[in-house]
N, C-alpha and C positions, 0 to 999 in steps of 0.2 A: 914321182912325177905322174905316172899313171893314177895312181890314187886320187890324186887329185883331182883328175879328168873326170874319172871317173863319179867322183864325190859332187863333181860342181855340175855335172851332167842329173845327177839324179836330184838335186837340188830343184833343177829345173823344169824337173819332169813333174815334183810331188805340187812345185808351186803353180804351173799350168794346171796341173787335177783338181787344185783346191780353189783356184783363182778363177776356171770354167766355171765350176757349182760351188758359191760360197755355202751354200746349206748342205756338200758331202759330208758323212762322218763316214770314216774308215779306219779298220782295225791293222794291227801291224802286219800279221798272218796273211792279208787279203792284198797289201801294199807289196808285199814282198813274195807273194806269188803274180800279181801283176808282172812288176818289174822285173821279174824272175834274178831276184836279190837273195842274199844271205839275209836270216831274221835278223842280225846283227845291225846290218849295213843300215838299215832304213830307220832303226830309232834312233842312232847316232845320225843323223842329218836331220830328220825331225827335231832331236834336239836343240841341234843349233839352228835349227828355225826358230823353235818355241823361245830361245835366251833372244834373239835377235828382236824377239817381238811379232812377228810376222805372223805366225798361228799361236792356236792357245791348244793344250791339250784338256780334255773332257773328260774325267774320270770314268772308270769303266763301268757301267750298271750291273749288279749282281743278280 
């Protein structure tokens, strides 16, 4: 149950950041020290943003 609170909260939080400045790019490392998150936490909800449609991901420039 918490998890979930938790999950739908941070949902909300990446799509107010991205929804503010549509031209943000952001790395997961910088995401997850913002939100002072697990690395984990925050590409598993980006994911299911990006399957949702909602964001697109950017491949990483080498």
């Amino acid at each position: 149950m918490i998890d979930k609170l938790i999950s739908i909260q941070l949902r909300v939080k990446l799509l107010q950041k991205f929804f503010i400045n549509l031209e943000l790019k952001s790395d997961l490392k910088g995401l997850s020290r913002e939100f002072e998150l697990s690395s984990n936490t925050v590409p598993q909800e980006l994911n299911r943003l990006q399957k949702a449609g909602i964001i697109e991901a950017e491949p990483k420039a080498i």
